[in-house]
Structures are given as structure tokens and as C-alpha cells.
C-alpha positions in Angstrom: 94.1 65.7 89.7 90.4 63.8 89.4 89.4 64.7 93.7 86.0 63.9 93.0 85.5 60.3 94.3 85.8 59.8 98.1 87.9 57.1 99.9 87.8 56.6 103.3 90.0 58.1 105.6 91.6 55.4 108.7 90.8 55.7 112.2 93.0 56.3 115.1 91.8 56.0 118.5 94.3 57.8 120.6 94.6 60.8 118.4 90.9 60.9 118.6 90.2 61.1 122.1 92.7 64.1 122.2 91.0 65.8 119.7 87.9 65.8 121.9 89.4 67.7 124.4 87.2 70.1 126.1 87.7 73.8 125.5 86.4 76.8 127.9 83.0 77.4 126.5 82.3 80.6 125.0 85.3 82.6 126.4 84.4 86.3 127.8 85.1 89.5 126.0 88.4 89.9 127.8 89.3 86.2 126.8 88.3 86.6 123.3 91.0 89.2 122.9 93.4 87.5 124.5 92.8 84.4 122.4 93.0 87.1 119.3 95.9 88.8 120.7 98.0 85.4 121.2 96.7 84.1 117.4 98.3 87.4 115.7 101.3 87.5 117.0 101.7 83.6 116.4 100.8 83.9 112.8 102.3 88.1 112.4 105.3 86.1 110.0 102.8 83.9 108.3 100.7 86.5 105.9 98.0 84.0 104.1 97.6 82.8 108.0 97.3 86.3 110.0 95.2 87.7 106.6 92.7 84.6 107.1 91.9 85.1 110.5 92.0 89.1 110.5 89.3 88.5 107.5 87.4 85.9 109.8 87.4 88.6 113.1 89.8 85.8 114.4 86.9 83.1 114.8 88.9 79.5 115.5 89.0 76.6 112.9 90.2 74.5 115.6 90.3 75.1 118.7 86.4 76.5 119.6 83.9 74.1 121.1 81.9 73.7 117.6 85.3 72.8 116.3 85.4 69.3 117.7 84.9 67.0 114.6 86.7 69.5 111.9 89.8 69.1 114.8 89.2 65.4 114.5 88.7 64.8 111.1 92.2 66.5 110.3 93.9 65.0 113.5 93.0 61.7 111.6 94.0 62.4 107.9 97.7 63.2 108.8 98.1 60.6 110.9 97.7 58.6 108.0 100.8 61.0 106.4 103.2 57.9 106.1 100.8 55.7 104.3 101.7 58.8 101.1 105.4 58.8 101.7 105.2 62.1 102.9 107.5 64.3 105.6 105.3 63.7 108.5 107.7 66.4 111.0 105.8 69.1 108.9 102.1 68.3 110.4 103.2 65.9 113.3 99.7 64.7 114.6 100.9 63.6 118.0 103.2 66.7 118.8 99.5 68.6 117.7 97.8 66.3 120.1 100.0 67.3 122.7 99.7 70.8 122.8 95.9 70.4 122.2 96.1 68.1 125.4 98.8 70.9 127.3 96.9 74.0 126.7 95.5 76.2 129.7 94.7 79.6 128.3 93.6 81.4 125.4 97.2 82.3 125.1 97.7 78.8 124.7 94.6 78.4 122.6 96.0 80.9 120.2 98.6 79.4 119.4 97.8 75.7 118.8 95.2 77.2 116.8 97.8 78.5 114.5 99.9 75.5 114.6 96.9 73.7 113.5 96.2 75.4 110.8 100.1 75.9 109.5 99.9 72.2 109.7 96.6 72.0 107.3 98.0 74.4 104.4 101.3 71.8 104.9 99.9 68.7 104.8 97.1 69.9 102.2 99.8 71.2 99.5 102.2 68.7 99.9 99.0 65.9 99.5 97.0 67.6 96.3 100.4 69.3 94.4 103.8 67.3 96.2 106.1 68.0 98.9 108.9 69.3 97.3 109.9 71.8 94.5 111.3 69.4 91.4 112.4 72.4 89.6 115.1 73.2 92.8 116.1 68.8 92.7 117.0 68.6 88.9 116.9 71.2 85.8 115.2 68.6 83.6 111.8 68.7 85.7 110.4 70.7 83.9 106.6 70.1 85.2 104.2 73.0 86.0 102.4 72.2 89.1 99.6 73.7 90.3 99.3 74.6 93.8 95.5 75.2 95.1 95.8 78.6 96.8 95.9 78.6 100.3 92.9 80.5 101.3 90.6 78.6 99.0 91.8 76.0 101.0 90.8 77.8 104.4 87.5 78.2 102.8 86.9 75.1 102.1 87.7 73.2 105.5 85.9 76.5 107.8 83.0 76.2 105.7 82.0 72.7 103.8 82.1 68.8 105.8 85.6 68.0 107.0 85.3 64.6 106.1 84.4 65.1 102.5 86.7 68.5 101.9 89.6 66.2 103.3 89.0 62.9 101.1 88.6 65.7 98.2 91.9 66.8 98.7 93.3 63.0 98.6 94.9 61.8 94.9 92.3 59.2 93.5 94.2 58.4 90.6 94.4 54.2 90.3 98.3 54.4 90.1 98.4 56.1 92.8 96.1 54.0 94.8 98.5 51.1 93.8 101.6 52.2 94.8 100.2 53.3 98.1 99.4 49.3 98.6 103.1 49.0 97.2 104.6 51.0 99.4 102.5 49.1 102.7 103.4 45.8 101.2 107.2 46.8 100.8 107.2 47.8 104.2 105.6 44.6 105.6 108.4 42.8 103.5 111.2 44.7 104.5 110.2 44.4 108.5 109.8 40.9 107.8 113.6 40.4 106.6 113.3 41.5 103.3 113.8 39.5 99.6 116.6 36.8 101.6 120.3 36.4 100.1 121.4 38.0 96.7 121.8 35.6 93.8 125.8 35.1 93.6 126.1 34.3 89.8 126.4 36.4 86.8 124.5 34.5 84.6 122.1 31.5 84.9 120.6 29.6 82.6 117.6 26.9 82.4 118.8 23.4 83.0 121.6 24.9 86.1 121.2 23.8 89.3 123.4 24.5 92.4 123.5 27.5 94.9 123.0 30.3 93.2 120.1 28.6 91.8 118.8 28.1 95.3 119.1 31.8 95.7 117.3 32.6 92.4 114.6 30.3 93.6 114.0 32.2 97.1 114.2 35.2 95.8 111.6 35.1 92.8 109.5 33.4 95.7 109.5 36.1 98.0 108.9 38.5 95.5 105.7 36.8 94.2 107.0 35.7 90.9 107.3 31.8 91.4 104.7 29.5 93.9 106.5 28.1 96.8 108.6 25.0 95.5 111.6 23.1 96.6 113.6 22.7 93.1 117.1 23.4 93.5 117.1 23.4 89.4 116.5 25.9 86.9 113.4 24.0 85.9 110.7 24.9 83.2 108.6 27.1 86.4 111.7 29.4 87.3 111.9 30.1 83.8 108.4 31.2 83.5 108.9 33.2 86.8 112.1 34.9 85.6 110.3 36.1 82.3 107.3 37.5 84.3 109.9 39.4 86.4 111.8 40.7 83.4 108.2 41.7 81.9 108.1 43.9 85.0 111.3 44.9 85.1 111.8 46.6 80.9 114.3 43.6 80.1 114.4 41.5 77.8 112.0 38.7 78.5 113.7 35.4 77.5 113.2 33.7 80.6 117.2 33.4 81.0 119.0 35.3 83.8 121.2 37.4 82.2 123.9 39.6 83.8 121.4 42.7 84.2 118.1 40.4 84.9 120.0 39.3 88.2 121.7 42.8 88.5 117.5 43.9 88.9 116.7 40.8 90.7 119.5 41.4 93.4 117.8 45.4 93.8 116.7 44.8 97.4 112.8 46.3 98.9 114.2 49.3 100.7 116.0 50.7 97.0 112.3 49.3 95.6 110.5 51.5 98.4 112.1 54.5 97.3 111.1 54.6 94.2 107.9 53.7 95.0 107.6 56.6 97.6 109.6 59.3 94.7 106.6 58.0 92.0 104.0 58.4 94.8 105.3 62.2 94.6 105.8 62.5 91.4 101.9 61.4 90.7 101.2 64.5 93.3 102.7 66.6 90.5 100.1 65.5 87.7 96.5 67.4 87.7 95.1 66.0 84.4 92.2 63.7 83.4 93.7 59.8 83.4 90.7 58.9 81.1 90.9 61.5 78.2 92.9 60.3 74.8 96.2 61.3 75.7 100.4 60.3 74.7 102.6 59.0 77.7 106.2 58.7 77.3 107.6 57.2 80.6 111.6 58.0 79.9 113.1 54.8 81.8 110.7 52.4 80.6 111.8 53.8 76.7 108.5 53.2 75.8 105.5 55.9 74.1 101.7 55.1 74.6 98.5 56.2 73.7 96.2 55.7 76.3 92.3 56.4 76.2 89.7 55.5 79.1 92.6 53.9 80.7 93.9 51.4 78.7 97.1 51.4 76.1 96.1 51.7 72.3 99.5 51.8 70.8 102.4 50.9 72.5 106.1 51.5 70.8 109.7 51.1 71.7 111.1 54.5 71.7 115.4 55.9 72.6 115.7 58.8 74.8 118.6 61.6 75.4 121.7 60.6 76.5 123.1 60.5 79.8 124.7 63.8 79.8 124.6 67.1 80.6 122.2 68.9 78.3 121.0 65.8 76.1 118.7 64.3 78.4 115.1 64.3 77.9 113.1 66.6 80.1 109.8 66.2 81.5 106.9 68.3 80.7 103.3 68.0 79.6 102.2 70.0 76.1 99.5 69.4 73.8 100.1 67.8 70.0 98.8 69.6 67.4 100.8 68.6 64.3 102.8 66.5 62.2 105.6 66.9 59.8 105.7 64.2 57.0 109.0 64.2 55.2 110.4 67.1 57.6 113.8 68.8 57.4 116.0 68.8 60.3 116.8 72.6 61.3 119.9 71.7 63.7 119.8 73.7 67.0 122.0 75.6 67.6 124.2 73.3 70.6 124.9 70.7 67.9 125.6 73.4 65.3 128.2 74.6 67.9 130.0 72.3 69.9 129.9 69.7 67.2 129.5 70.8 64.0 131.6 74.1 63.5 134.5 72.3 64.8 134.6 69.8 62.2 133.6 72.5 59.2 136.5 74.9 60.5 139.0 71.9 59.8 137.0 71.1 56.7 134.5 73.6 54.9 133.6 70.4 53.1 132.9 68.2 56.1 128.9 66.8 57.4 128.0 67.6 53.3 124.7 66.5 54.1 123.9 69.6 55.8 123.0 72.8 53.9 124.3 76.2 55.4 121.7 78.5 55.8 121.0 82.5 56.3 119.4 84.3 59.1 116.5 84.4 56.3 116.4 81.0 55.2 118.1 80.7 52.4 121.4 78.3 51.5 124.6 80.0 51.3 127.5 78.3 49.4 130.0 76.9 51.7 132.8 78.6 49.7 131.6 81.7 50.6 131.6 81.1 54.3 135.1 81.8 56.1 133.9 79.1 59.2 137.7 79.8 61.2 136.5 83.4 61.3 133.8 82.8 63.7 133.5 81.5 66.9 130.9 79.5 68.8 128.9 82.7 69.5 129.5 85.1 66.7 129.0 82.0 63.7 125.6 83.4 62.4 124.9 80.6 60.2 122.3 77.5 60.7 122.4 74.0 59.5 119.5 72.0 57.7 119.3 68.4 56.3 116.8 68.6 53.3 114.0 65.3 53.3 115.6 62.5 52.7 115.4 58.8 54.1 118.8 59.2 55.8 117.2 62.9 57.1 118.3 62.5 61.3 114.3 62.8 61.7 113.3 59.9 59.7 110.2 60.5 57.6 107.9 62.1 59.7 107.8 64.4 63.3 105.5 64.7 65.7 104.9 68.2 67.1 103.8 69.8 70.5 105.5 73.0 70.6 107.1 73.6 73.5 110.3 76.5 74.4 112.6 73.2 75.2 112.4 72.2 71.1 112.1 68.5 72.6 109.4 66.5 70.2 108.7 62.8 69.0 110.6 61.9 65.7 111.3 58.8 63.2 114.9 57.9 62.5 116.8 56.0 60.2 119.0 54.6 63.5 116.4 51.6 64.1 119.0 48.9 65.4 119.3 51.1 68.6 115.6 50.1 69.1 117.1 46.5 70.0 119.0 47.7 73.2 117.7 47.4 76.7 118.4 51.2 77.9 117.8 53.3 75.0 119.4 56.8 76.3 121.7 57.8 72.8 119.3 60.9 71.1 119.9 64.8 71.8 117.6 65.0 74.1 114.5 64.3 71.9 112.2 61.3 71.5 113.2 58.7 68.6 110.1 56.2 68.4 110.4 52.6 66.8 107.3 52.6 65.0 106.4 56.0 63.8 104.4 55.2 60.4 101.9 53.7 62.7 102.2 55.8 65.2 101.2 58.5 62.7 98.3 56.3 61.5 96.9 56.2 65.1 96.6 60.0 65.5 95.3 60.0 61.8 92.7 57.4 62.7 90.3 60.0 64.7 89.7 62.5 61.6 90.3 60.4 58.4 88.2 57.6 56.5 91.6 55.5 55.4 94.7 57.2 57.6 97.0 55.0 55.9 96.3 55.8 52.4 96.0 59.9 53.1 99.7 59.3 55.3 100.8 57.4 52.6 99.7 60.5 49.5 101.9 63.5 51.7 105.0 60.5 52.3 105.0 59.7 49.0 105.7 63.1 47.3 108.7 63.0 49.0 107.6 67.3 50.0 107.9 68.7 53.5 103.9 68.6 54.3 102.4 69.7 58.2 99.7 67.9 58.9 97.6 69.1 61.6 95.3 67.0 64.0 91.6 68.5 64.6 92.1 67.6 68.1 95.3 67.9 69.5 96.3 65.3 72.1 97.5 66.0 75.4 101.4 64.5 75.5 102.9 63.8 78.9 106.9 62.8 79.3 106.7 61.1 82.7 110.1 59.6 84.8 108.7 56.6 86.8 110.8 54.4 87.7 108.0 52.5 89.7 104.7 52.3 87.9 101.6 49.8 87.9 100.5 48.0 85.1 97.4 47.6 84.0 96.1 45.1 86.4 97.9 47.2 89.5 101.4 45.2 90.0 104.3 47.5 90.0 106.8 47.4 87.4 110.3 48.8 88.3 112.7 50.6 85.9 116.5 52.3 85.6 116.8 55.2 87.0 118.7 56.3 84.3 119.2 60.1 84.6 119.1 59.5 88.7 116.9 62.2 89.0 114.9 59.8 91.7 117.6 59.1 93.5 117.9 62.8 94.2 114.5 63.4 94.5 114.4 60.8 97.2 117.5 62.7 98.7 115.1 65.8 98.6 111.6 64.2 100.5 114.8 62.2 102.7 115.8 65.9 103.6 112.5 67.3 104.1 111.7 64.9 106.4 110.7 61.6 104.7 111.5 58.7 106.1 111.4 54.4 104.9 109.4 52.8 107.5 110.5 49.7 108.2 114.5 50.2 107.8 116.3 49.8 110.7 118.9 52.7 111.0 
């Protein structure tokens, strides 16, 4: 996560004329030890806490009289926690403020010095690395965060500018600036009585008029897709307005309202402000730089990028895993380093199981475009193979497809090795490339364009990419191909995201891993301002 460019941090009055509270001045020797005495035994179950200050001879971050703008500063940040979507009960400014405000003696001192700081290793992890544990919320997040450790962070705050080791700490990434302004604006709209009446129709067209029209109209208004007008008819401007909000929405952008455009349209702010909040987390998971060359493969929007200096490249339709157990598509980030041009499909070992050896123990015959292979490699004649003799575990056998154009992996692979087998692949299935929600593969990522796709990595390390792609394709030989420079490949689930200009597009949350991630922040302490309970 790029921390290196400061933003501002907001101001808060109230908070900061408590943090100003006068403390004894220099305490005597007696007092000192009772301040010390109070602070270990506040922080003895709490060992990065009671090892920082034992290290430190128990000198106060907070609480001592130089203290006074470090104690503001921070008293400040989290009271701007709710502006991230994070669980404010963890680092409560004004319960801090309190006890700042209540305390007497350097028992007291003691311990709202540790609160303070147990609040600061809170609030600082759950703002630079997220607030939650994704890998405890759903199986397939498979991300590797990285947590800053908690005494570099004591370091930093006891011995750098509060202001600037604070706004360090703060994501700076431009999508995450935008959905912070999305998740103020959704507020503001959702106090304000929300997006109006749902659109009672199934399907509207251009040239309808009537009620449901009416509602259509409002609606796209309020959002921001169509200017104020009073046309109670499905006119030339609504149409325009209804493609821009399919554009944002991954539908089909025909400028009709089909059955799932107003399904998307009738989604109301507060389930918009969720997934605004979950993809403000989410972004608190990723620590990479936005504006090297790198591959993004946002699942719900079924769509794989290459992205450099900010701005898309190559752009292609791609299908994801099913909806089931086991098939769908994780998320991970891994690096690229080759290709395989007319590859053979080695069939892991779930399909060989639970779908193939059923249909070979009926018929040794059956899925005859798949070779039986040995633990070595090598093809063994299906009339020597007894496949009723072995069960799901004991069948030692694998499956291949040799190269072919009807090979399950198309013509050419696209490989980041990774333990989860998951990589980007051609296929000879292309009219699924036609569908709204793409979520039919195994769990890997079929892409609609791969030929080009393959000419794009090729580009950065070849005079004439198509021509050398075209040589390997065309002797119709398994070939690798490796890249010089392998590209960074990140397979993101956003289901809010900002385009390029910074407006939010929305997505299916087609796995509903955000709905329980929001479940997850929701239990933890996250809460939607702006919805009445």
C-alpha cells in the first residue's frame, strides 16, 4: 500500500479541547511508580503492549505533559474512523476523551495510557492491513496480508511527527479515495430518503410511458444518471440514462430496461453502501504498487485487464468458476511468468474423480478424448485398466487431453503458478462469453480474447509478437513460452469499484462472499450511518 503521499487529517473541536487536558507536571518518584505500577498491570495480558513500555522504562506516549499534540493528533484521526467504514467501538474517541477528562491519579493515568495505546495498534492495523481476518469469513480468500508489526508501529508514533506518521498510515490509493466520497455521498442520500419508489415493471422499453415509467424516471434522477426532467415517457434521454447505468452496472448496455437492468436499478443505497464499505476493506487488504504493469481480474465484473500507470491496456470478457462448492474462483495475487501455446489439459484430480471415473466405470470407453496416464507420464491402454476396481481414492491413474482445438484449454494458457492450480486459459466454449454472469468454469479463468491477450504480454520483449505467437501456434506442439518480466496478476472481488474517472460501478455479488464479509465488519462493530434501525 503506496503511504507516501499525505492527505489531510479533519478537525474536531470537542475531542480537541479534551485532548489538551492538563496532566500533573512531572510526577515525583513515588508517583512515577505508581503510574508504572498501574500501566503493567493494565497491559500484564497484552505482551507487545507491557514489552513496549518495559523496553521504554514505562515513559507515556500519551498521557505526559509533552504528549499533548501526539494525544491530539490520534484523538483526531479516529474520530474520523466512520468516514473508512471501520468498527469505531474498537478505538471509541469520545469514551477515550472521557477517561482522559475523568482521570485523577497516576493510577488513573496508567490506565488510559494503555487504553490509548491498545486503541492505536487497533485503529492502525485495521486502517493500513483491514479489520477483519478474510481467511476466517470465506475459504476462497485467499489473500496474504501484511500486517505492519506492532512495535514498528510504537516506534514510529513515540518517535517521528504525529501528524505525518498518522496520514502515513492512511490508504492513498485513488480507488480508495473514491469510494470513501462514495460511501459520504450514499450516506447523505440515504438520510435524505434514499433513491424514492422501486420501479414496478419487469421490463420497459423506449417509447412506454405510464407509472412505472415515472418511477424509472425518479429513480435514474436521484441516482445521477438522467438531468432533472418531467417526461413521463420513455423518451430518447432515459434511454441514454439507462445505458450509462447499465455501463456501470456489467449489463448489457442496450439502453432497454430489461428484467435484470431494473432488478439492479431497484438495489436501494443502504445494499449499495455495503458494498461500498466491504470494497473499502477489501482495498485495506492490497499492499502493491497501483502504477506498475500488472493483470486484474475483478471476478463479478467477468472481466481481465492489463493495467499500467493507471490506465487499462487490454480489456477482455472473461467466465469464472461456478457457483458451487469447490469451483469457484479464489482470490489471490501471484506473479506471471509463462505461457503455454497449444497446452494439454492434465485434469485434476476433483474432476478425474467425482466426474470422470464414474462415467469410465460404466464405460471403459466413455470421455475418449482423454488419454489415461501413469504416475510417470506415460498412456496406458484403457483395456488394461479394471476402472470398477478402484475407488475415488485408490484409482491411481490421471487424465490428459492431448493439443487440439477442442483441447478444454483452448490454444494457449497463461501461467502464475500458484498451490490452488487456478490460471488464465483459452477455450473453445466462446458463446458463454455472450452471457451477463459468466460463473460456469472449474474454478479457473476462461478469457474471451486470449490470442491477443497473448500478443500483449508478447509485446514487451518481441519485435512482431504476433508473428513469433503465430510460429509456436502453428506447429500445433506444446511450446512454454516464458515472459522476461513476469507480470504481477491480482484476482480481485469488488463488487463496488471506480472507473476511471472515479464514479462507482456496482456488480453481482455472485459467490456472496461480501455479503458475509459485511456480516463480519457488521459483527465487529461496523455500522451504516444513516440507516435508521
Amino acid at each position: 500500500m503506496n503511504r507516501s503521499a499525505p492527505r489531510c487529517l479533519p478537525s474536531f473541536a470537542l475531542i480537541l479541547s479534551f485532548a489538551l487536558l492538563p496532566f500533573v507536571p512531572a510526577p515525583a518518584k513515588a508517583e512515577v511508580s505508581a503510574f508504572a505500577q498501574s500501566l503493567a498491570v493494565a497491559a500484564s495480558n497484552e505482551a507487545e503492549i507491557a514489552g513496549w513500555y518495559a523496553k521504554t522504562g514505562y515513559e507515556p506516549l500519551w498521557t505526559g505533559t509533552d504528549d499533548v499534540a501526539r494525544r491530539q493528533a490520534f484523538l483526531a484521526a479516529i474520530a474520523a474512523a466512520p468516514d473508512h467504514g471501520l468498527p469505531v467501538e474498537r478505538y471509541d474517541a469520545a469514551a477515550l476523551t472521557a477517561a482522559l477528562q475523568a482521570a485523577e491519579s497516576e493510577g488513573d493515568r496508567g490506565r488510559v495510557e494503555v487504553a490509548l495505546t491498545r486503541a492505536y495498534l487497533a485503529w492502525a492495523r485495521d486502517l493500513t492491513s483491514g479489520a477483519i481476518d478474510p481467511a476466517k469469513v470465506d475459504g476462497g480468500i485467499l489473500r496474504e496480508i501484511d500486517r505492519i508489526d506492532p512495535q514498528t508501529l510504537l516506534t514510529r508514533i513515540a518517535s517521528g511527527k504525529p501528524e505525518a506518521v498518522l496520514q502515513w498510515m492512511l490508504p492513498k490509493s485513488a480507488a480508495y479515495l473514491n469510494l470513501m466520497k462514495a460511501k459520504i455521498g450514499l450516506e447523505a442520500q440515504i438520510a435524505a430518503g434514499g433513491w424514492g419508489e422501486t420501479v414496478p415493471a419487469s421490463v420497459l422499453e423506449p417509447g412506454d410511458t405510464g407509472a412505472a415509467v415515472v418511477a424509472l424516471r425518479d429513480r435514474l434522477m436521484r441516482m445521477g444518471y438522467l438531468r432533472a426532467t418531467a417526461t413521463a415517457s420513455y423518451d430518447r434521454a432515459m434511454e441514454a440514462a439507462v445505458q450509462a447505468f447499465q455501463l456501470a452496472h456489467g449489463l448489457e448496455a442496450d439502453g432497454r430496461a430489461s428484467e435484470s437492468t431494473i432488478a439492479e436499478v431497484n438495489v436501494g443505497p443502504e445494499a449499495r453502501l455495503k458494498s461500498v464499505i466491504v470494497a473499502l476493506e477489501r482495498e485495506r487488504w492490497l499492499d502493491f504498487d497501483r502504477s506498475a504493469r500488472h493483470i486484474w481480474v475483478n471476478l463479478p465484473d467477468f472481466r481481465a485487464k492489463i493495467i499500467e500507470d493507471g490506465r487499462t491496456v487490454f480489456d477482455t470478457r472473461v467466465v469464472i468458476g461456478k457457483n458451487v462448492p469447490d469451483q469457484r474462483s479464489p482470490e489471490f495475487s501471484d506473479e506471471m511468468d509463462h505461457m503455454v501455446i497449444n497446452p494439454s489439459w492434465g485434469v485434476p484430480r476433483s474432476i478425474i474423480v467425482n466426474e470422470y471415473l464414474p462415467l469410465l466405470q460404466q464405460n471403459p470407453n466413455a470421455v475418449g478424448h482423454l488419454q489415461v496416464i501413469d504416475g510417470r507420464g506415460r498412456v496406458v491402454p484403457r483395456g488394461s485398466v479394471d476402472f470398477a476396481a478402484y475407488s475415488a481414492r485408490s484409482f491411481p491413474y490421471g487424465l490428459r487431453q492431448p493439443p487440439s482445438d477442442g483441447n478444454a484449454l483452448g490454444l494457449v494458457k497463461f501461467m502464475f503458478p500458484n498451490p490452488y492450480n487456478i490460471y488464465l486459459h483459452d477455450t473453445p466454449s466462446k458463446s458463454l462469453f455472450a452471457n451477463e454472469v459468466r460463473a460456469y468454469s472449474h474454478g479457473c479463468i476462461r478469457v474471451a480474447d486470449p490470442f491477443d491477450l497473448a500478443h500483449a504480454l508478447l509485446a514487451l520483449q518481441s519485435a512482431d509478437p504476433v508473428a513469433e505467437f503465430q510460429a509456436d501456434l502453428e506447429t500445433g506442439k506444446e511450446t512454454r513460452v516464458d515472459l522476461v518480466k513476469p507480470v504481477p496478476v491480482h484476482l480481485v472481488y469488488f463488487t463496488a469499484y471506480p472507473d476511471a474517472k472515479g464514479h462507482i460501478g456496482y456488480r453481482r455479488d455472485v459467490y456472496g462472499r461480501d455479503a458475509k464479509l459485511f456480516e463480519a465488519l457488521e459483527a465487529a462493530g461496523v455500522v451504516l450511518a444513516g440507516v435508521q434501525g
